[in-house]
C-alpha positions as CSV (number, residue, x, y, z in Angstrom):
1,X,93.8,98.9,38.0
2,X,90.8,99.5,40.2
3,X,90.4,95.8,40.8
4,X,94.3,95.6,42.1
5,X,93.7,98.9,44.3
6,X,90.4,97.1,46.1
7,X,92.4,93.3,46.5
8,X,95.7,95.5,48.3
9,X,93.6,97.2,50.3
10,X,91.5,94.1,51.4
11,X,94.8,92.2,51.8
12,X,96.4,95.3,54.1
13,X,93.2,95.1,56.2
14,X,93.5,91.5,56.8
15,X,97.2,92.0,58.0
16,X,95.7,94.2,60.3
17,X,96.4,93.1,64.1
18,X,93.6,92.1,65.8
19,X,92.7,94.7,69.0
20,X,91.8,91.8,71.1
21,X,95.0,90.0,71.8
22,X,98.4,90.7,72.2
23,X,101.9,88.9,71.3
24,X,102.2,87.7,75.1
25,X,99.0,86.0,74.8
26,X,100.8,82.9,73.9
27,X,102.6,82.4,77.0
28,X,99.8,83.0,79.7
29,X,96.8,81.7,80.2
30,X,94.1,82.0,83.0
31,X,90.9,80.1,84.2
32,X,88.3,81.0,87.0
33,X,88.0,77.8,89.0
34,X,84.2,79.4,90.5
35,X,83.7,77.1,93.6
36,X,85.9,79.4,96.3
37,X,89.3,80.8,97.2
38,X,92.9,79.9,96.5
39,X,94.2,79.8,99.8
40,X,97.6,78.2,99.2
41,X,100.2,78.2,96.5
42,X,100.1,76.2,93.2
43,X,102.6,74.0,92.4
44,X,104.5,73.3,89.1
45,X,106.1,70.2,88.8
46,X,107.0,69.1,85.2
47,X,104.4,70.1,82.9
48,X,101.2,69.9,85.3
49,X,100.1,72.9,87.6
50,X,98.2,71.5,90.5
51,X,96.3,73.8,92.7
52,X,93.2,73.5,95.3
53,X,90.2,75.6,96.0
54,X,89.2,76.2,99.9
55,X,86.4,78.6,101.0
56,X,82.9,79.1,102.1
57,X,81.0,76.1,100.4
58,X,77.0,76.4,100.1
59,X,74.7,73.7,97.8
60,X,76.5,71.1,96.3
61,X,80.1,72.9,95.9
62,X,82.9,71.3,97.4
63,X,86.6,71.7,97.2
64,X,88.6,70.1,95.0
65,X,92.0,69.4,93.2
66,X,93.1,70.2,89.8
67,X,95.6,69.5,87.2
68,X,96.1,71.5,84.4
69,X,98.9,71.4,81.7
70,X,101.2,73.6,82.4
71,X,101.4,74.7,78.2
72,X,97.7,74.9,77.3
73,X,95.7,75.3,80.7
74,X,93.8,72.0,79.7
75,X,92.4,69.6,82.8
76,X,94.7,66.8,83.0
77,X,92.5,65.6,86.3
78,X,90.5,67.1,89.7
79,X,89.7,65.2,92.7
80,X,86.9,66.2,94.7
81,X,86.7,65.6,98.8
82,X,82.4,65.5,99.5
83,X,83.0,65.7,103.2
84,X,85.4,68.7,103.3
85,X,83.0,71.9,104.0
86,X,84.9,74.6,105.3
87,X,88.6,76.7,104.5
88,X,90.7,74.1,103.4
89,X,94.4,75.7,103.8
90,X,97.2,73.1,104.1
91,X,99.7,73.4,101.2
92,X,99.8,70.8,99.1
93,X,102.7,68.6,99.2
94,X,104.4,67.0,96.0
95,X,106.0,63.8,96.7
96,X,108.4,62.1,94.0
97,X,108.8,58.5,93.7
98,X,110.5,56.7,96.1
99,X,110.7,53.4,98.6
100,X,111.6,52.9,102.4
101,X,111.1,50.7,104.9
102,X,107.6,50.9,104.7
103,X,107.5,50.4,101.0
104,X,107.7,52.2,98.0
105,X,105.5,54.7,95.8
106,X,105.2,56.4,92.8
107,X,105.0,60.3,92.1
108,X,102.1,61.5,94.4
109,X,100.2,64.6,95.6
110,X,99.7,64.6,99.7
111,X,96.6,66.6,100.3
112,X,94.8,67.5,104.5
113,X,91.6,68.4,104.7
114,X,89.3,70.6,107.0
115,X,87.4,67.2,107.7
116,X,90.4,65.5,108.7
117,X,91.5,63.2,106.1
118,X,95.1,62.7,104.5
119,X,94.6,61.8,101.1
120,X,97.9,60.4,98.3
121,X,96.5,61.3,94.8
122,X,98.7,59.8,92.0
123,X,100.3,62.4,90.1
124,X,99.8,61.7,86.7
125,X,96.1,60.2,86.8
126,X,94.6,62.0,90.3
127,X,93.3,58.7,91.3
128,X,93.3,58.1,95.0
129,X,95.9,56.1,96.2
130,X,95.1,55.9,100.0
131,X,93.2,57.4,102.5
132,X,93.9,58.0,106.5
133,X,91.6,59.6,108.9
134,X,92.3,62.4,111.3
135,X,90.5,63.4,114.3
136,X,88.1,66.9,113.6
137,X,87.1,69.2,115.9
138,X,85.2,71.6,114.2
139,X,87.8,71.2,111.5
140,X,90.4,68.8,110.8
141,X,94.0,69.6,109.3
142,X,94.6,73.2,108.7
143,X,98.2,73.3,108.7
144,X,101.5,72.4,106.5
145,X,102.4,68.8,106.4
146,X,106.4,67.7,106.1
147,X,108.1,64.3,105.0
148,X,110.4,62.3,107.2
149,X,112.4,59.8,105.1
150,X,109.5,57.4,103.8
151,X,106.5,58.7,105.9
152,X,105.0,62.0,105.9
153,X,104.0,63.8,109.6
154,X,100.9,65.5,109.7
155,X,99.3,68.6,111.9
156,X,96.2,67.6,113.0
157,X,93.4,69.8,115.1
158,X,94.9,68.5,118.4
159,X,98.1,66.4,117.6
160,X,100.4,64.9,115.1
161,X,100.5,62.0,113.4
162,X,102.6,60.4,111.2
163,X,101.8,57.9,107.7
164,X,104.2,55.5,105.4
165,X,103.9,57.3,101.9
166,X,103.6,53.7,100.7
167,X,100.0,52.7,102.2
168,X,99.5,55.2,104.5
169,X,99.6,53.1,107.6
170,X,99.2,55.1,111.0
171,X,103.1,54.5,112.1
172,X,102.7,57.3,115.3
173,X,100.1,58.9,117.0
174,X,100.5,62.0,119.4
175,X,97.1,63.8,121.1
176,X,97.5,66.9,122.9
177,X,95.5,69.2,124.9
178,X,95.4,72.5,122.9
179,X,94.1,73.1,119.6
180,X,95.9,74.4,116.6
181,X,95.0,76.0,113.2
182,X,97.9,76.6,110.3
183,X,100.1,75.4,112.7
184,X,102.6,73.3,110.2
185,X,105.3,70.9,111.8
186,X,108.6,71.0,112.0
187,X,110.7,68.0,111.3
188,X,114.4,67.5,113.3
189,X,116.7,64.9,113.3
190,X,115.2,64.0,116.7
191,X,111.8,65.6,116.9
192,X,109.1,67.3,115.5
193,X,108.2,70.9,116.3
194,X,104.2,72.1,116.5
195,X,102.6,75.0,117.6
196,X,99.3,75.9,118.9
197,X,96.5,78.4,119.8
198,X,97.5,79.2,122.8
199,X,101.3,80.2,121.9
200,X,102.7,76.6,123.5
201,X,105.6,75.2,121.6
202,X,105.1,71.0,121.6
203,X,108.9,69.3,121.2
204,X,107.9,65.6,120.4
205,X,109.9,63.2,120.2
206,X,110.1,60.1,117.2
207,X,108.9,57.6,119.6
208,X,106.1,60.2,121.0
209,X,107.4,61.5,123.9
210,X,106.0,65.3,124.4
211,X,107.5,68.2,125.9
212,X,106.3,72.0,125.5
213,X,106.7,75.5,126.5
214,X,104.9,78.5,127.1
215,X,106.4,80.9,124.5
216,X,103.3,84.1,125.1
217,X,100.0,84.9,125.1
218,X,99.0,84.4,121.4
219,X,98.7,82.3,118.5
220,X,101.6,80.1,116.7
221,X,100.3,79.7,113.1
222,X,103.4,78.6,111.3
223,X,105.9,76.0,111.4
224,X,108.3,76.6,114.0
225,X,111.7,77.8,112.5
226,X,114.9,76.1,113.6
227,X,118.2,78.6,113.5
228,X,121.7,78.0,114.7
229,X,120.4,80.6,117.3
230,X,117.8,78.7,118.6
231,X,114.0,78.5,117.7
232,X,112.0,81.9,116.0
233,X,108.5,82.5,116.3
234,X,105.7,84.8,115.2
235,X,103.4,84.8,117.6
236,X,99.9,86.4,116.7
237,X,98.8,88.2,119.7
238,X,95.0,90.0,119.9
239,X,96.6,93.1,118.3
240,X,99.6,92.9,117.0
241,X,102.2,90.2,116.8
242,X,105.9,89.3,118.5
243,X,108.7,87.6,117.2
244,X,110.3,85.5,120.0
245,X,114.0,83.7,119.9
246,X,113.0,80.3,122.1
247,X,111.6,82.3,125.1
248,X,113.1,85.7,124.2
249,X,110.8,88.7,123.4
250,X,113.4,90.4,120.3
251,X,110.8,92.5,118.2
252,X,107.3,93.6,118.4
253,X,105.3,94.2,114.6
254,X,102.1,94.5,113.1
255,X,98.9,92.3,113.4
256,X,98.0,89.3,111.3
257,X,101.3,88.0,110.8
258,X,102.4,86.1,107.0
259,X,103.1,82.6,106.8
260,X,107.4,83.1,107.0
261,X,110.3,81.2,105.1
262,X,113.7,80.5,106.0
263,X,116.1,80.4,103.0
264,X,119.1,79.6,104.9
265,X,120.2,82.2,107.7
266,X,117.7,84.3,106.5
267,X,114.2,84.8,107.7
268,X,111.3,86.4,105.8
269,X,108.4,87.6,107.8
270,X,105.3,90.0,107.6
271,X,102.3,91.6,108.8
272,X,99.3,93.9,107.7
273,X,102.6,96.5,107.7
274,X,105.5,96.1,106.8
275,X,108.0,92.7,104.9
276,X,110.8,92.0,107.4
277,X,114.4,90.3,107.2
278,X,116.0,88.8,109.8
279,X,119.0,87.0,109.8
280,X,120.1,84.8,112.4
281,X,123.5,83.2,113.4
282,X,124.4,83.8,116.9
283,X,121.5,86.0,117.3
284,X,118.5,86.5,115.3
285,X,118.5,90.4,114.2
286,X,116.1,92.4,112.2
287,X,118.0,93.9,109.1
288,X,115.5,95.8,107.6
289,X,111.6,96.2,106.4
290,X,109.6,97.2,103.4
291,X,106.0,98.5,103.7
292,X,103.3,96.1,102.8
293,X,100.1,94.5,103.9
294,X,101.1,91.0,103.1
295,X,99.2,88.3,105.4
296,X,99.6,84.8,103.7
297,X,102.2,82.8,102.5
298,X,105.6,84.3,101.8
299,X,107.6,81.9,98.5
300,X,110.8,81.7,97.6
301,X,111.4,81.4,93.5
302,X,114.7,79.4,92.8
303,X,116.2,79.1,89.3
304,X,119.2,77.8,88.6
305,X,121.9,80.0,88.1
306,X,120.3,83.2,88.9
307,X,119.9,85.7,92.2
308,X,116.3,84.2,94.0
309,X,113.4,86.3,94.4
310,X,111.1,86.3,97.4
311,X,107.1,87.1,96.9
312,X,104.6,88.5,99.2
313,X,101.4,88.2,98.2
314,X,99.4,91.6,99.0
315,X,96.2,91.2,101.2
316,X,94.4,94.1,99.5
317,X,91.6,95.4,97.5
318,X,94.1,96.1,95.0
319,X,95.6,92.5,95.4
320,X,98.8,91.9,93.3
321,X,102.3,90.1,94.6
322,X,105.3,92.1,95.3
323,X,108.5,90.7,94.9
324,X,112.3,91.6,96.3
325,X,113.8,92.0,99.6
326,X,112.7,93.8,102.3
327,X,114.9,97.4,102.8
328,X,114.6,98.0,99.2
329,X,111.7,99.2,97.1
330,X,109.1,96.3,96.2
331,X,108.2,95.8,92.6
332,X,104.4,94.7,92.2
333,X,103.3,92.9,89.9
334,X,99.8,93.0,88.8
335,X,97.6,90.4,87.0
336,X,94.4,91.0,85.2
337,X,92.4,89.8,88.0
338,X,93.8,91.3,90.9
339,X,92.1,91.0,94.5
340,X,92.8,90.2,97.8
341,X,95.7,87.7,97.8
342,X,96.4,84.7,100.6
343,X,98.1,82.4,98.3
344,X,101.8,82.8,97.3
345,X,102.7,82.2,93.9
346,X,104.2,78.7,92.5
347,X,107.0,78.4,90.4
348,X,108.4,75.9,87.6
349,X,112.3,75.4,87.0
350,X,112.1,77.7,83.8
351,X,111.1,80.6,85.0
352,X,106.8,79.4,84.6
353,X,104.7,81.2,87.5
354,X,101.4,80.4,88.8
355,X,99.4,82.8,90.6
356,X,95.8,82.2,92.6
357,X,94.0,84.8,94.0
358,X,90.9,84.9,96.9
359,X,88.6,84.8,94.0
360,X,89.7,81.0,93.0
361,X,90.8,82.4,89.4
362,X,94.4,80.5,88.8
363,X,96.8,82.9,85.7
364,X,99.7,81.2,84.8
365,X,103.1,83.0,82.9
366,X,104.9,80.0,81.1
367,X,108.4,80.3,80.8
368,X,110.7,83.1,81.4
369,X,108.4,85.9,82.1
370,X,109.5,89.0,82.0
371,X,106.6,91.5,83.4
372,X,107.8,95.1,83.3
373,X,108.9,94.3,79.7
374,X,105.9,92.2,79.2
375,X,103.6,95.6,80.0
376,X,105.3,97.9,78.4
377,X,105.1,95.5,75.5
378,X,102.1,95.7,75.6
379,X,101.2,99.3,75.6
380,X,104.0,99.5,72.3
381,X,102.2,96.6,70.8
382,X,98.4,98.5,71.5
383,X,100.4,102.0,70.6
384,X,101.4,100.5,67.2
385,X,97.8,99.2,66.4
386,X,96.0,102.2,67.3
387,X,98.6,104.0,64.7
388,X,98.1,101.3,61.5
389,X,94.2,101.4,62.2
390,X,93.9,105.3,61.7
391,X,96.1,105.0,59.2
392,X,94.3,102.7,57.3
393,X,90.9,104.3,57.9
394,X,92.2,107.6,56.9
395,X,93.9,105.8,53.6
396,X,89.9,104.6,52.5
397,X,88.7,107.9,53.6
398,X,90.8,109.6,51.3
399,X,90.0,107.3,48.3
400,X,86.6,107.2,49.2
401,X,86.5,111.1,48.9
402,X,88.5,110.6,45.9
403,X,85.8,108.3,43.5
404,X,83.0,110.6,44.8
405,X,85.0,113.9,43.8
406,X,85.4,112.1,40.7
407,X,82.0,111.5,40.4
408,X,82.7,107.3,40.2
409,X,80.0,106.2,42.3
410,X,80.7,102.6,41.8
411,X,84.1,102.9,43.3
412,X,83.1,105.0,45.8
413,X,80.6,103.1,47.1
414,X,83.1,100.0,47.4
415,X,85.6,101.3,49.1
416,X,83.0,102.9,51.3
417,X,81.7,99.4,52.5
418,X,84.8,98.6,52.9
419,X,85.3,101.2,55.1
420,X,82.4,100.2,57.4
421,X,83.7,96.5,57.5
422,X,87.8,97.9,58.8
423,X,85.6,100.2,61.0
424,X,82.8,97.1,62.3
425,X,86.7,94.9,62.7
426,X,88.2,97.4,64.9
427,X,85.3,98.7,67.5
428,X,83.3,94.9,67.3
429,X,85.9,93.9,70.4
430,X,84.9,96.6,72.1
431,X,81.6,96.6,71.7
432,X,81.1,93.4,73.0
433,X,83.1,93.9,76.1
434,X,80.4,96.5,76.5
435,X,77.5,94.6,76.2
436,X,78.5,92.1,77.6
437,X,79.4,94.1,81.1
438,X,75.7,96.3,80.4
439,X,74.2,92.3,80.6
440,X,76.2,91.6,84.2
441,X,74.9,94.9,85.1
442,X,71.5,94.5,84.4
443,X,71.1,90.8,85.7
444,X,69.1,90.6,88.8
445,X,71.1,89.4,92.2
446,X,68.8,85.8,93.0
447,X,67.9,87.3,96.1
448,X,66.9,86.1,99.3
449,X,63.8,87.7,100.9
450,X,60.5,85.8,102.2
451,X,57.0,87.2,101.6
452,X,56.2,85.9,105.3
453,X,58.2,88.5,106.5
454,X,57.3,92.4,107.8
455,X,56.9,94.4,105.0
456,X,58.0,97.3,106.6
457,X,61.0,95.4,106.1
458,X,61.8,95.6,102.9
459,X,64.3,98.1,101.4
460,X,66.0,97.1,104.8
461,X,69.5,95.3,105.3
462,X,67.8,92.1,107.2
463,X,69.9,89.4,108.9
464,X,69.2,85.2,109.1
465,X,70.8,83.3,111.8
466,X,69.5,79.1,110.6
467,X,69.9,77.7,114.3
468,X,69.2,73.7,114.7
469,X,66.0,74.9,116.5
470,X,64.7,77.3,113.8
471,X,65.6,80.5,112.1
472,X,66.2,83.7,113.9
473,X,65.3,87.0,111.8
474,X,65.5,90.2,112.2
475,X,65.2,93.1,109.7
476,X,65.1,97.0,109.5
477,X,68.7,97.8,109.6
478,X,70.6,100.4,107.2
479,X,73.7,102.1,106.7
480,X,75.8,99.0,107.6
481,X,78.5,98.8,105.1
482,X,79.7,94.9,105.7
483,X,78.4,91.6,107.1
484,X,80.5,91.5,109.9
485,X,78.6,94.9,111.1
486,X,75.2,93.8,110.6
487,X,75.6,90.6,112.2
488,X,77.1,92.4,115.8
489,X,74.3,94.6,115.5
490,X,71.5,91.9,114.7
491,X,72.9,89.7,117.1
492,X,72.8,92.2,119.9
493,X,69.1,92.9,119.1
494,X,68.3,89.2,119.1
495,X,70.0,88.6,122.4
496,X,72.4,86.0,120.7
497,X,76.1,85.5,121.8
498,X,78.5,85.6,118.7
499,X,81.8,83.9,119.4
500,X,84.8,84.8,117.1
501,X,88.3,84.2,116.4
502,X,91.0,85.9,114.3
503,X,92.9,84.3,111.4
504,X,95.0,85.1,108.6
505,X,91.8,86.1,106.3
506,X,90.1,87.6,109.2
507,X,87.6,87.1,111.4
508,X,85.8,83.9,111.8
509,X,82.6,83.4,113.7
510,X,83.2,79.8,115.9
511,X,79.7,79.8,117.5
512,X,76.3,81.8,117.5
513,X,74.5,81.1,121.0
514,X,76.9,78.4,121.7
515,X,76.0,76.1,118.6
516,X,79.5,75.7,116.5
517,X,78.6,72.7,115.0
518,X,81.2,72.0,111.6
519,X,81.5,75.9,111.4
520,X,79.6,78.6,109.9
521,X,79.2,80.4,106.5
522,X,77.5,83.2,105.1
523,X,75.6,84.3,102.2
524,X,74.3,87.6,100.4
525,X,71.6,87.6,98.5
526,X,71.5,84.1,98.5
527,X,74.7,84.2,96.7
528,X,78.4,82.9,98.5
529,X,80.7,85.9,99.1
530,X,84.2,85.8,98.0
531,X,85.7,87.5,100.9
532,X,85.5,86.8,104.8
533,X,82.2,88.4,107.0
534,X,84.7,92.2,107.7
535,X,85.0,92.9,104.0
536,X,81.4,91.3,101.9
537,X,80.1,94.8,101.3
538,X,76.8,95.4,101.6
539,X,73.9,97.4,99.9
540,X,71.2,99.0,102.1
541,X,68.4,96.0,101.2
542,X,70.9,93.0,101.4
543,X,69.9,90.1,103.0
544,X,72.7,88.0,104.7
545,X,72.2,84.3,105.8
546,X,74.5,82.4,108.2
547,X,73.4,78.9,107.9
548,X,76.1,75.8,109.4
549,X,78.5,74.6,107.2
């Protein structure tokens, strides 16, 4: 009898669920990709889940390209671009097999870099197909490419050009005098559409003929949208942003405007305040806005057969993507990883979602996710545990007690170990999430300081400006809470001239002293930052180091 009461309750502790997973475990799956941000959205097509890494690069990091099975989160393939250095932030564009006059092609992934190339990776294998070469000032393609029968048309820094998907043979070449950055094409049946940075509108023929317009005194940083009312844009101006009908002024919003989507007479916009609908036929009106801070792309997920759903990723501390339309109440929905968020999500034909966040960790929900059931799932699922494993401890307390009121030592003391091993099951998790944070928080930051410089110095936020003619230092600063504070005040101090510019992600330094060179990036503590110059916090003896990229 004694020997059947110690197998049950061995057997009931082994059915015990473990505390570290849960049931929805089998249909997610994440992985920290470590070398930068995820600036644009995944994609799903069939079973692979392709996604790229942009960012500040320092040492031998570079971006790259990754396939993963969409099932398992296993590395199908990656292709790495040496040359590319700086925020790489084109989308990536899938291209199925197919055949023109130019030739034909299999399935293929169209990549632009920040150093100018245009590279066809094949989609099963990630092996480079071909290779073209853009011009790069400063950096190369920034913006979305689009596909025009058998060739695919391409933003560049200052022009457009166009490539057969088959070889990639240069088929047209356009240069023109402004520079752009995100500022994706348009294709027409007659032209392509392309913004710049300095608000001009460039109509350009398909034999290359250029025409353009003024449209305000800001940025274009999105494809240009064609409506049967006429052309919408969101221009980014110093402080806000304006949403113009061809020439027309017809709304004034927030600052830092979102990366918008047309789904048929409907436009989705946003800005650091607010998700906006428009809707244009004859007109283009605003029908109504939801709160937000939502600066990067906006996506659109279509399955067939149900209502879509719109995303905007949210450009906050507290990160996350909301989804629904603007004038109703947003549901957000929040990973375990959340952060500042550029990239929309990506989305498979079943219902699969992919998520990237400014961190560069990629979570993907395979399937027909449902979240708000999903977490409160959850919370039933850790509710129900929590409820067996007292149970159970209480049930061997109680026959522990038993054998020693008894005065049967033997049995006592063998359901007392086996106490100690349900106890050492259910708090080991937890004990090594512990330790393991206690580790992280004792590991010393690499650091960055140089015994050659002032003592008096030390303790002190200092600042490192690597110039082609030597290192500029300066040192004895506190209280500055980011790097984009120090390096205004440090500059000022050393006399230097810092030239900036404003983007999606924030501010970006072009030039210290008039040296741009490929760009600039930052470290603290000898260690890359994953978040632009205005939000890398910093402690009061930090060390930051702007070296060329």
């Amino acid at each position: 009898m004694k020997r059947i009461i110690i197998l049950a309750s061995i057997l009931f502790c082994l059915l015990l669920p473990p505390t570290s997973a849960s049931e929805s475990d089998t249909n997610y799956w994440e992985i920290d990709l470590q070398n930068g941000y995820i600036s644009t959205k995944p994609i799903i097509v069939d079973d692979q889940v392709i996604v790229r890494t942009s960012g500040f690069w320092t040492g031998e990091d570079r971006p790259n390209v990754y396939s993963f099975n969409l099932h398992d989160g296993s590395e199908n393939w990656r292709f790495t671009n040496n040359g590319s250095t700086n925020h790489d932030m084109s989308p990536l564009l899938f291209v199925p097999a197919g055949e023109s006059s130019c030739g034909s092609w299999n399935d293929m992934v169209l990549v632009g870099w920040t150093d100018g190339k245009v590279t066809a990776l094949d989609f099963d294998e990630g092996e480079l197909i071909w290779e073209s070469q853009t011009e790069v000032v400063t950096w190369g393609i920034t913006g979305s490419m689009a596909l025009d029968d058998g060739e695919v048309v391409v933003p560049t820094r200052q022009g457009l050009s166009k490539f057969c998907l088959s070889n990639g043979n240069e088929t047209l070449r356009v240069d023109l005098p402004q520079l752009g950055w995100r500022n994706g094409v348009t294709v027409t049946s007659q032209h392509y559409l392309l913004g710049n940075e300095e608000g001009v509108l460039n109509t350009i023929s398909k034999d290359g003929l250029v025409t353009n317009v003024s449209i305000g005194d800001g940025k274009i940083r999105h494809s240009p949208i064609v409506t049967s009312a006429g052309i919408l844009i969101h221009l980014q101006t110093s402080s806000a942003s304006e949403i113009y009908l061809d020439q027309t002024l017809i709304s004034q919003e927030g600052s830092s405007p979102a990366i918008p989507l047309q789904v048929g007479n409907q436009i989705y916009l946003a800005t650091s305040s607010n998700a906006i609908l428009m809707t244009c036929d004859s007109e283009c009106v605003v029908e109504s806005k939801t709160q937000i801070h939502s600066n990067g792309e906006i996506t659109r997920q279509y399955i067939p057969g149900q209502i879509d759903t719109i995303w905007f990723p949210n450009n906050t501390p507290v990160g996350g993507w909301a989804s629904g339309i603007p004038g109703s109440p947003f549901e957000m929905i929040e990973t375990p990883n959340d952060t500042y968020t550029t990239a929309g999500p990506g989305f498979g034909l079943d219902g699969s979602i992919a998520f990237g966040n400014d961190n560069g960790i990629l979570m993907v929900y395979i399937g027909s996710y449902d979240f708000e059931k999903s977490n409160e799932g959850d919370d039933d699922v850790s509710s129900s545990e929590m409820e067996i494993e007292s149970l159970v401890i209480v049930i061997l307390i109680l026959i522990t007690v038993f054998f020693q009121i008894r005065k049967n030592n033997q049995m006592a003391t063998k359901f007392g170990l086996l106490l100690l091993l349900v106890l050492a099951i259910i708090i080991l998790p937890d004990i090594s999430n512990i330790w393991s944070k206690e580790v992280d928080r004792l590991e010393e930051r690499p650091g960055d300081w140089d015994d050659s410089w002032p003592s008096e110095w030390k303790g002190t936020q200092v600042l490192v400006i690597e110039l082609p003619d030597g290192e500029m230092v300066i040192g004895d600063f506190e209280d500055y809470e980011n790097v984009e504070q120090l390096t205004d005040a440090a500059a000022l101090d050393l006399g230097i001239e810092v030239e900036k510019e404003t983007y999606n992600f924030g501010d970006w330094i072009i030039s210290f002293d008039g040296y741009s060179g490929e760009g600039w990036e930052f470290t603290i503590d000898g260690q890359r930052s994953s978040v632009g110059m205005s939000l890398a916090e910093l402690e009061e003896d930090s060390v930051v180091r702007w070296s060329p990229a």
